[in-house]
C-alpha positions as semicolon CSV with decimal commas, in nm:
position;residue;x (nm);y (nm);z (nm)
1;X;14,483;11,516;11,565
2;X;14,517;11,142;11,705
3;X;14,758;10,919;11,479
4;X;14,585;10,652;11,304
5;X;14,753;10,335;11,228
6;X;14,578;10,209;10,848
7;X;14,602;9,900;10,710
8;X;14,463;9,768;10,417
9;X;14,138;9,574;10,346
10;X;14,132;9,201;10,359
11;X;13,893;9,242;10,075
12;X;14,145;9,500;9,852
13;X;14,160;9,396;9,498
14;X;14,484;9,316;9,318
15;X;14,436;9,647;9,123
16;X;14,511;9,865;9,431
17;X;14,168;9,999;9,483
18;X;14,052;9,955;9,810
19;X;14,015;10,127;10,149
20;X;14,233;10,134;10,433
21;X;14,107;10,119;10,823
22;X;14,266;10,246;11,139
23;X;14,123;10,092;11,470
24;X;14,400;10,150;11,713
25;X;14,240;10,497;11,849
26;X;13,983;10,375;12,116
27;X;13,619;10,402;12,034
28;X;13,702;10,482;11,650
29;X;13,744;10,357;11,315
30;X;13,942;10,551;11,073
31;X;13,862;10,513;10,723
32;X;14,015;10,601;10,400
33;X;14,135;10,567;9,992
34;X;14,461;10,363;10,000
35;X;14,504;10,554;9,627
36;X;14,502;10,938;9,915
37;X;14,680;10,875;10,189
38;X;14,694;11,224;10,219
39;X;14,308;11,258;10,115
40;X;14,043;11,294;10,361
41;X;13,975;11,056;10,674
42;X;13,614;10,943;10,761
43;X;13,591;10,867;11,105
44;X;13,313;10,657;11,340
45;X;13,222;10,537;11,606
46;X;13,346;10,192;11,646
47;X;12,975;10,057;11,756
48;X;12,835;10,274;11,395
49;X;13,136;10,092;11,183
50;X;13,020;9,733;11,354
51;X;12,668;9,770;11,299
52;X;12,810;9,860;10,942
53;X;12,985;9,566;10,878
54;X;12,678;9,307;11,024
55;X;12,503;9,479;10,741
56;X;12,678;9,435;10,472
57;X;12,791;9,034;10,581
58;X;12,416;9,046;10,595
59;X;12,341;9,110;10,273
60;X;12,677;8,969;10,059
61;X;12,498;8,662;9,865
């Protein structure tokens, strides 16, 4: 399995709930619960988690 390197969210609230993302494995974006580090890892392509995120800035009001 590749290594991922996570970091935390920008966007993590105060109250430790929040994701963690891993983009140093070419062509994919690791994703997962900050609260599991052990838990289990979604991962993308990095064009899919993109397209994601242009949704969602889409939509915040």
């Amino acid at each position: 399995m590749k290594e991922f390197h996570f970091v935390k969210s920008s966007h993590s609230a105060s109250s430790g709930e929040c994701v963690e993302v891993a983009t140093n494995v070419i062509g994919t974006v690791a994703v997962r619960d900050s609260k599991r580090p052990d838990g289990p890892v979604i991962r993308v392509a990095a064009g899919a988690w993109t397209a994601a995120l242009v949704g969602v800035k889409a939509t915040d009001g």
